[in-house]
C-alpha positions, -999 to +999 in steps of 0.1 A: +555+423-478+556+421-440+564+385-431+562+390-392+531+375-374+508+399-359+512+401-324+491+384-296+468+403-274+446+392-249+418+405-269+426+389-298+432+354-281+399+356-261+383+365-301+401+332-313+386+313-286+351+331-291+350+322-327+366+284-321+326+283-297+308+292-325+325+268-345+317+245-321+282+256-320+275+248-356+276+286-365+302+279-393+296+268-431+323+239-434+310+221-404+277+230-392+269+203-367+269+215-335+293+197-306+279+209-277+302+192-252+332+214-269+315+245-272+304+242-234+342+236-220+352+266-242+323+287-223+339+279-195+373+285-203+366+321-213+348+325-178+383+306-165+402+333-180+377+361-171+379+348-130+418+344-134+427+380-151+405+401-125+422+427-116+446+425-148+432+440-174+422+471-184+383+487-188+384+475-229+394+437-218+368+434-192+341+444-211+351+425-241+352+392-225+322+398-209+306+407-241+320+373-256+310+352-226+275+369-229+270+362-264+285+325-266+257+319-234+227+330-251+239+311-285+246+278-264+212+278-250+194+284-286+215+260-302+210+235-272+168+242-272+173+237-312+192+204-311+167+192-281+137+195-301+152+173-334 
């Protein structure tokens, strides 16, 4: 049995981060009230990162994070249009 942690890349960090916004979006079963407020500064960490790394990472990265930031944005705004119309 292999007791070593995985290692850390930046496309699995960004993924930890991804799926901590859709926690706080409500989009998991063991807490599914959306906080809005935390999802949002999570968004826009991920763009943080995204402006920060430019120029660092390879073709895979970019497009990766862009593909999280993408979907985390259209989910925000459903989720927000949801919770404005309770």
């Amino acid at each position: 049995m292999n007791t070593q942690p995985a290692s850390v890349s930046f496309s699995s960090f960004v993924t930890s981060l991804f799926v901590s916004a859709l926690h706080y979006l409500g989009q998991s079963e063991e807490d599914p009230k959306p906080r809005l407020v935390m999802a949002k500064q999570t968004i826009d960490l991920l763009e943080v990162l995204q402006k920060k790394t430019k120029g660092n990472l390879d073709d895979e990265e970019i497009e990766h994070l862009a593909q999280l930031i993408s979907e985390l944005q259209i989910k925000f705004v459903e989720v927000s249009q949801a919770h404005a119309n309770k």
